[in-house]
Structures are given as structure tokens and as C-alpha cells.
C-alpha positions as CSV (number, residue, x, y, z in Angstrom):
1,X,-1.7,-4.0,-42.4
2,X,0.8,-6.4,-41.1
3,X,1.1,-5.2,-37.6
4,X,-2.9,-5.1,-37.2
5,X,-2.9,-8.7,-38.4
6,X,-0.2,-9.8,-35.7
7,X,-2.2,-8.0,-33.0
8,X,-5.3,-9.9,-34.0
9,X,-3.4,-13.1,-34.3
10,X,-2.1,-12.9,-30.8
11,X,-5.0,-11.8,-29.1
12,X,-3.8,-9.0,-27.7
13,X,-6.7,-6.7,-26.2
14,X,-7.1,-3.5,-28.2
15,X,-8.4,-0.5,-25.8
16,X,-10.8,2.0,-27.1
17,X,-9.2,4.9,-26.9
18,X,-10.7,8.4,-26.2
19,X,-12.4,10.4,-23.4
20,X,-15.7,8.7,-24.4
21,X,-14.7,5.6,-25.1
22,X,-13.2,5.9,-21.4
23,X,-16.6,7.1,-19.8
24,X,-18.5,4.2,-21.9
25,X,-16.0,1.6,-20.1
26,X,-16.2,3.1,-16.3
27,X,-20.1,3.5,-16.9
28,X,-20.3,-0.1,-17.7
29,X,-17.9,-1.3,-15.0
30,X,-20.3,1.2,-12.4
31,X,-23.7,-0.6,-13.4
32,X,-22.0,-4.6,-13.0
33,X,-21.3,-2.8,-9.7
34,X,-24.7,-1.3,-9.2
35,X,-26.1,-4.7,-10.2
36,X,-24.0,-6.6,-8.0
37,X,-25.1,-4.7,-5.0
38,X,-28.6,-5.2,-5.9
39,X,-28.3,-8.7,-5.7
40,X,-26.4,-8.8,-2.4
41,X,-29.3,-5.9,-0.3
42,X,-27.2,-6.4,2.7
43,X,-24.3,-4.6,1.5
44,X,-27.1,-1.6,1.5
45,X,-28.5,-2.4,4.6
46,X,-25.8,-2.8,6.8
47,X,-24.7,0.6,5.1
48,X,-27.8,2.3,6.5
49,X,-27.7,0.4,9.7
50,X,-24.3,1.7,11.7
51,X,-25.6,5.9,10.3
52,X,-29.3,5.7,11.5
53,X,-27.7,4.2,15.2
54,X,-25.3,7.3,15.2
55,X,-28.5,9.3,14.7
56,X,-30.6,8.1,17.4
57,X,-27.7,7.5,19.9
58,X,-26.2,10.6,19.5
59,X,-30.1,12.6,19.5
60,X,-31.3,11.2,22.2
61,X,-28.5,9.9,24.8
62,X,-26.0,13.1,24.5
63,X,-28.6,15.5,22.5
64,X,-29.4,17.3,26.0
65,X,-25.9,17.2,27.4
66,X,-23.6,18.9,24.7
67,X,-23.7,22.9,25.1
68,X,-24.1,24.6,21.8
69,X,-23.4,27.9,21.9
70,X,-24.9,28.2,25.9
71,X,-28.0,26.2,25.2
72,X,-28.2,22.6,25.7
73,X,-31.7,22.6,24.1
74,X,-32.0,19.1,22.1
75,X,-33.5,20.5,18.9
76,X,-30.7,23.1,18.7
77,X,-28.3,20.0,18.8
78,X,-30.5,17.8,16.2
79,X,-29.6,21.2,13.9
80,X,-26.4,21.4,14.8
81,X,-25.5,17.7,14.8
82,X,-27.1,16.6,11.3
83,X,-24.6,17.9,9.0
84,X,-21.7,15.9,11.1
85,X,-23.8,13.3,10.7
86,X,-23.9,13.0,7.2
87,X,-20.3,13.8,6.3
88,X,-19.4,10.9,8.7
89,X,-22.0,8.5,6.5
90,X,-20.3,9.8,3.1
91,X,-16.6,9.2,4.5
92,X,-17.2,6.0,6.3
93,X,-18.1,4.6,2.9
94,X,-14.5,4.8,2.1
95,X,-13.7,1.4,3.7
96,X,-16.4,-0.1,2.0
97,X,-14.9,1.1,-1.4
98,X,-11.3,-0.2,-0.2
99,X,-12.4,-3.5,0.6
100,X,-14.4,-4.1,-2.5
101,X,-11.6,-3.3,-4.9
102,X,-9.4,-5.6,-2.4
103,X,-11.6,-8.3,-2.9
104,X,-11.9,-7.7,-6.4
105,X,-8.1,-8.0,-6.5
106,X,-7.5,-10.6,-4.3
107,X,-10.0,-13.0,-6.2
108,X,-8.6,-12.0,-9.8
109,X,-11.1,-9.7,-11.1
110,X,-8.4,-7.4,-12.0
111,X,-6.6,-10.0,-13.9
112,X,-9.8,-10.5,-16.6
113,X,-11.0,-6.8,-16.6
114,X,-7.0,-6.6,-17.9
115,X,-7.5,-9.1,-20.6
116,X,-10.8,-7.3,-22.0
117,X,-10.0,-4.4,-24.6
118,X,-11.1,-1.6,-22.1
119,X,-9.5,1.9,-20.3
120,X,-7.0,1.2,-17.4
121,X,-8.7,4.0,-14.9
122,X,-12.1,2.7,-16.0
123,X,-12.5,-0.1,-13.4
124,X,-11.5,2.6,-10.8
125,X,-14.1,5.0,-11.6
126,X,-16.7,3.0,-12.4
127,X,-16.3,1.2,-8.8
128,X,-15.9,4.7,-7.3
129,X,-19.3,5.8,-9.4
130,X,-21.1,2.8,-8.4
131,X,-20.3,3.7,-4.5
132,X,-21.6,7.0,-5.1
133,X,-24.8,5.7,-5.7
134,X,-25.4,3.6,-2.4
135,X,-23.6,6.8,-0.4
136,X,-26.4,8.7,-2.2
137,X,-29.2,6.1,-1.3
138,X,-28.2,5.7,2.3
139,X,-27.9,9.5,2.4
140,X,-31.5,9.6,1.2
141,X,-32.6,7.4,4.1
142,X,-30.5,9.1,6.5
143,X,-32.4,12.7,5.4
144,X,-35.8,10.8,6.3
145,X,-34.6,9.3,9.6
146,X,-33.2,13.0,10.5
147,X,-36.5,14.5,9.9
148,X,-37.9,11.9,11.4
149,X,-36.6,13.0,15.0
150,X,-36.7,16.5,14.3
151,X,-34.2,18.2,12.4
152,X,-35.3,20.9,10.3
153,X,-33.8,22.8,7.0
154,X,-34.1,26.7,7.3
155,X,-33.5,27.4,3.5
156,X,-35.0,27.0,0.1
157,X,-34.9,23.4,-1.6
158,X,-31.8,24.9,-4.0
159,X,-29.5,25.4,-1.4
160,X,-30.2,22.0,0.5
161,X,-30.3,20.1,-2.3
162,X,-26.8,21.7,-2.9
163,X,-25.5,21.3,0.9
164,X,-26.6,17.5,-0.4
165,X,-24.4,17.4,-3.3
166,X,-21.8,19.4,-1.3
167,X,-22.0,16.1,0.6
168,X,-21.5,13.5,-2.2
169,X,-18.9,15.6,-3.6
170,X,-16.1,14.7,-0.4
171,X,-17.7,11.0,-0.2
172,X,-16.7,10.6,-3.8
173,X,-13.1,12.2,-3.1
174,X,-12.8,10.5,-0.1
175,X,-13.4,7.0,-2.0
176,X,-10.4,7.4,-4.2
177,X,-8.4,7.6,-0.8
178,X,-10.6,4.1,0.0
179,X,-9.6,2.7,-4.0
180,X,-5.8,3.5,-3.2
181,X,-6.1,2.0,0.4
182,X,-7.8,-1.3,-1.2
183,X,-4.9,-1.5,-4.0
184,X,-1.8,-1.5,-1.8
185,X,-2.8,-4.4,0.6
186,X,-4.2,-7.7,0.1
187,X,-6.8,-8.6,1.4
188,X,-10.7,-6.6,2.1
189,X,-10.2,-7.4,6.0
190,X,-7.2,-5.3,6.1
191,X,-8.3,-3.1,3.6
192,X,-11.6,-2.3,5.8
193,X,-9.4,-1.6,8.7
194,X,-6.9,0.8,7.1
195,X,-10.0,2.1,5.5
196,X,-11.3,3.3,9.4
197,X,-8.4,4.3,11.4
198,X,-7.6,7.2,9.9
199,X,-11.2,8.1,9.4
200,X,-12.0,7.9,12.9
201,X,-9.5,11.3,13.9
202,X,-10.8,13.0,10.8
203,X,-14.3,13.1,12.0
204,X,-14.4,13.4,15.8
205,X,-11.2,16.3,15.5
206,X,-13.9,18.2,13.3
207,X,-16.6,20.6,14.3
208,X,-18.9,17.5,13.6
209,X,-20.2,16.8,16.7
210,X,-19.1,19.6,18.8
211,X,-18.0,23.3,18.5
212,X,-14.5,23.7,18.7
213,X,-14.3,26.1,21.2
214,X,-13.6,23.6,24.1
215,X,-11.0,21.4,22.5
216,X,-7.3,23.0,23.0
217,X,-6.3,25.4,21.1
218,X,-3.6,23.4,18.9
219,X,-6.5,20.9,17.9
220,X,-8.6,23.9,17.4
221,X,-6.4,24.8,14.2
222,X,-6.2,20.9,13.1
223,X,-10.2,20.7,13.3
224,X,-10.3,23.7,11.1
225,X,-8.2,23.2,8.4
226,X,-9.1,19.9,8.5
227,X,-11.5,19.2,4.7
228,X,-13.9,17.5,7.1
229,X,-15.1,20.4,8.9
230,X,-14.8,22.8,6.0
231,X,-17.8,20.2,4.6
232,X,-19.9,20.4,7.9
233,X,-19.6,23.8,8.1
234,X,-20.7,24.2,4.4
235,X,-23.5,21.4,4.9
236,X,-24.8,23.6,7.5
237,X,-24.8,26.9,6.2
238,X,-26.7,25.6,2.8
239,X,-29.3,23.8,5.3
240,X,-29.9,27.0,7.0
241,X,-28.3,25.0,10.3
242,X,-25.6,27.6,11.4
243,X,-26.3,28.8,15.2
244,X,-26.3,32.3,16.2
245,X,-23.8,32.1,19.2
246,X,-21.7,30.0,17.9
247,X,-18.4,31.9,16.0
248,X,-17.4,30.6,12.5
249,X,-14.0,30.1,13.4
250,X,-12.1,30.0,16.4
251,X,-8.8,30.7,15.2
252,X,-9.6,33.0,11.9
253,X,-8.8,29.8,9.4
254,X,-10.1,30.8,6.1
255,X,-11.7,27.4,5.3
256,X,-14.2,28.3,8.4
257,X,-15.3,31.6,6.8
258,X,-15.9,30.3,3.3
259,X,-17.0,26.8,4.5
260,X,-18.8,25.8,1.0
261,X,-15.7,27.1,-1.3
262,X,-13.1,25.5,1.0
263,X,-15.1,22.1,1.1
264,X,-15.1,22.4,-2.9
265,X,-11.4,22.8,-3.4
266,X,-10.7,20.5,-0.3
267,X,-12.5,17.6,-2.3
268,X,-11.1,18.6,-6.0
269,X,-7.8,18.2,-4.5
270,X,-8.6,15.3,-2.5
271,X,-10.1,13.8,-6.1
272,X,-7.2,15.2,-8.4
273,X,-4.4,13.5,-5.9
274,X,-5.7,10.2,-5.2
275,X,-7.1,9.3,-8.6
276,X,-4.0,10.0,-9.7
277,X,-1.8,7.6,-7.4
278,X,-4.9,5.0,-7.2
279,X,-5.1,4.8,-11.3
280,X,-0.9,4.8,-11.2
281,X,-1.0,1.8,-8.8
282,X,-3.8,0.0,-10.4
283,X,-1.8,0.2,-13.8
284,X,1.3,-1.5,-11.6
285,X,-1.1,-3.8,-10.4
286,X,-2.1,-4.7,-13.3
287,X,0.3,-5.0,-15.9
């Protein structure tokens, strides 16, 4: 009785403890952040802006000059390129979730969300959750604008919807990487930056934009192992996008031949690492 008396007298935050009190606390951190982005609409728009340019520059100035397997035909290309497309969109959000938590930290957010009685790793998720949702609502917009200038799905609505999700699953892993990046600098400019210069190798050493037959054959291994590709190359074979003269892999990697399982366990990982050291840091951070 005594030593719940002297927490109350000293004001000492008491956290709800629990797996549910945990998902209460980052649901109500993601819809402050929902909110917030609803009051600011160019955070959204300037989201949708830099994926549907990519779309139309990359359909209509190099869509008849890229070979895919023999053919330089532009609708094989709009088929081809879509998937890369839309795992570039999902990762590139990653700076955005870096800078957000830097600028959270680097105006003292951090420090009041520490004084309230709440879960530690709740701020995290709910920032990463609320990210999820704009990646989902640009990706939305990004599907219209595709069909738009002529890609096409060759399977049932289950298995797109699921290439879709496949999708969402590496933009959310790949926004812990983003919520780590934003905690260990200070301040959202730098944390943008370091959020894009690693992404940039990820995504053009990839089969995103181009089979990897013609890069050399060292890179050829890097692009498929790399959790990038595995998620284009899964994208693509639930949107019924796969060509016919193009070869899985290259180099035999096993990610290539099971594209939708390697992109699953790639982003698990990815998810089960970085939350880790992001929620590890943020408790530093914060204490």
C-alpha cells in the first residue's frame, strides 16, 4: 500500500502493462498520426507526386527502348515494369518515416509521450502503422494511374489483392529500417537523406526495372538475393505479370524461384531485426 502511495505522490507514470494494453497505446499513437496527416494533405500529395512521375516517365520515354525478353513492345514493359514500380513507392516511404520520428524527436515529442503512463515500443509502431496507411493510399492511386496507361492484371482479384499486400508487407519492414534511421541522427533533413541513399542501390540493383540478364554477373547474384527483387518478382507472379522469355533466375538463387515465400521471410526478418534495435534505441533515447 505504501509503495503505490509513493508512486502516486511522485507522479511517476504507471504503464499499462500487457500485449493489449500495448496494441491500445500504438493504435492511439497511429490515429494522432493518421490525423495529423490529414490536416497537413501535402504530406499525401507530395507522396503520390514523385511515384505517378516514375510511372509516366518511365512508360512512355524508356517503355519502347528497354528489351524484355527480345521484345521491346511498350505494353510488355508497362507489365513488366509495374511491380518495380510499386515496391520502389512502398520503400521510398522509408525516409518519410525517418524524418517524421526525427522531427518528433528533435522538437521533444519523445520527451512527453515518456511522461504519459503508456508502452515504450508503442510510439514506434503506431508511427510505423500510421505510415502504412498513406503507403497504402498512395499505392491505391498508383494502381489507378497504372491502369490508367495500360497495365493489366492476368489473375483473379485473390491473388492481386495478395501481390498488394505482398507489397505493404516490405513497406512496413522497410519502415522500421526508416524509424531506426530517424532515431540515431538529429535532425529530419539528415534523417531524409540517410533514409534515400541506401535505397537508391536497393532498387535500381533489382530486377525492378530491368531483367538481370544484362548487368554482370557478380551484380546478377547481389540483385537476386537482394529482398527487393524477391518482392518484384512475387508482385509479378500474383499479378499474372511474369513474361514468358524471361528466366526466373539467372544464377539459380532460391529467392528467384520461390519469389512470394522469399519476399515473406525477407520482410519478417527485416521487421523482427529492426524493430528490435529501433525499440532498443528509442528506450535509450528516451530514458
Amino acid at each position: 500500500m505504501s509503495a503505490v502511495t509513493g508512486a502516486v505522490k511522485s507522479g511517476a507514470p504507471i504503464p499499462r502493462g500487457g500485449i493489449a494494453g500495448s496494441v491500445r497505446d500504438s493504435l492511439v499513437v497511429a490515429r494522432r498520426n493518421i490525423i495529423r496527416m490529414t490536416r497537413i494533405p501535402e504530406i499525401v500529395l507530395f507522396g503520390l507526386i514523385q511515384p505517378i512521375m516514375f510511372v509516366v516517365l518511365f512508360t512512355y520515354v524508356f517503355g519502347g527502348s528497354i528489351s524484355v525478353g527480345g521484345s521491346t513492345d511498350p505494353k510488355l514493359y508497362k507489365e513488366f515494369l509495374m511491380a518495380g514500380i510499386f515496391a520502389q513507392t512502398v520503400t521510398f516511404a522509408t525516409a518519410g518515416a525517418g524524418a517524421g520520428i526525427a522531427d518528433d524527436m528533435h522538437k521533444g515529442l519523445i520527451d512527453r509521450f515518456r511522461s504519459l503512463p503508456m508502452a515504450r515500443g508503442a510510439v514506434l509502431t503506431g508511427r510505423t502503422l500510421a505510415d502504412l496507411v498513406q503507403t497504402a493510399l498512395t499505392l491505391m492511386v498508383l494502381a489507378v494511374v497504372a491502369l490508367l496507361v495500360g497495365w493489366r492484371t492476368h489473375e483473379n482479384i485473390g491473388k492481386v489483392l495478395c501481390g498488394f499486400l505482398l507489397l505493404l508487407l516490405l513497406g512496413y519492414a522497410f519502415s522500421w529500417i526508416g524509424a531506426l534511421i530517424g532515431l540515431s541522427v538529429r535532425t529530419p533533413e539528415a534523417a531524409t537523406s540517410g533514409g534515400l541513399i541506401w535505397l537508391f542501390p536497393l532498387t535500381f540493383i533489382s530486377n525492378a526495372f530491368v531483367p538481370v540478364t544484362g548487368m554482370p554477373s557478380f551484380l546478377q547474384h547481389v540483385a537476386e538475393w537482394n529482398p527487393f527483387s524477391a518482392t518484384v518478382a512475387g508482385a509479378r507472379e500474383l499479378f499474372g505479370n511474369t513474361m514468358p522469355n524471361v528466366p526466373k533466375s539467372i544464377t539459380g538463387a532460391w529467392p528467384m524461384e520461390h519469389p512470394v515465400l522469399a519476399s515473406i521471410i525477407w520482410s519478417v526478418l527485416i521487421i523482427a531485426v529492426f524493430r528490435t534495435l529501433a525499440v532498443r534505441k528509442y528506450r535509450r533515447a528516451a530514458s
